[in-house]
N, C-alpha and C positions, 0 to 999 in steps of 0.2 A: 387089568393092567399087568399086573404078576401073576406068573404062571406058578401052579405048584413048585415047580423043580426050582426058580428062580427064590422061591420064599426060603425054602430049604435050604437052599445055599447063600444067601444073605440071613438069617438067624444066627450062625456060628461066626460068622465075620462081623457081626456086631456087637455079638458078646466076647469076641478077641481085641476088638476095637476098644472098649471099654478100658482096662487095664494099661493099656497101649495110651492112652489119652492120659491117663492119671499118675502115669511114669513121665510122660513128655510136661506134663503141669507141675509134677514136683521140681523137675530138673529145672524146668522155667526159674520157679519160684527161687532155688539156691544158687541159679546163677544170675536176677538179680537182688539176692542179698553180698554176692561180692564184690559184685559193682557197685554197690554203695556202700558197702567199709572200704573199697579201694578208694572211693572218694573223700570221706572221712583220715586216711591215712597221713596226709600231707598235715594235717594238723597236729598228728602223734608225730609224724617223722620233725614236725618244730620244735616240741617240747622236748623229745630225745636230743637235738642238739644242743636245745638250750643247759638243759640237764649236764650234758657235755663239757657244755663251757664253762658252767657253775663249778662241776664238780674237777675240773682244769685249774681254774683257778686257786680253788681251797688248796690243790694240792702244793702249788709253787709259794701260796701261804705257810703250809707245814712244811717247807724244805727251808722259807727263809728262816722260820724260827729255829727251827731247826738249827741252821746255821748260826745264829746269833746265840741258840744256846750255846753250843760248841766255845764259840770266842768266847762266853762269860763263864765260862770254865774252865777254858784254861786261862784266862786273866788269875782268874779266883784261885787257881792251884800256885801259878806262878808267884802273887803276893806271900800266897800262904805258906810256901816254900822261901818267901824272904824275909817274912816275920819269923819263922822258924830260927832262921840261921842269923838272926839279929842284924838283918840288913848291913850283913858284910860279906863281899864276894869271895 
């Protein structure tokens, strides 16, 4: 069926082929492992927002204490400065 010169020349193209096929499998394989962490992503990209609004909140939490500390310091100064001065203006 094969002729000498055919065998000869199919030999080298098969052991070229080889390499060639095991580079094309890896690439398979890694693109789909990003197809399925791209799938997986929408479930991180939830908890990122959640995280988001948690940590949005705390923060208008320490701005209000914040603030109320403020006012109970200067109440606290302002007394302390009329206890001082024997609550006479």
């Amino acid at each position: 069926m094969f002729g000498p010169q055919t065998l000869a020349l199919l030999i080298p193209i098969l052991a070229l082929m080889i390499p060639i096929v095991a580079i094309l499998l890896a690439h398979q394989r890694r693109m789909a492992e990003i197809v399925h962490q791209s799938a997986r992503l929408p479930d991180a990209s939830h908890e990122i927002a959640a995280l988001r609004h948690e940590i949005r909140e705390l923060k208008e939490l320490v701005h209000q204490q914040a603030i109320l500390f403020d006012n109970v310091q200067s109440r606290g100064s302002t007394d302390l400065g009329e206890r001082l001065s024997g609550g006479q203006p």
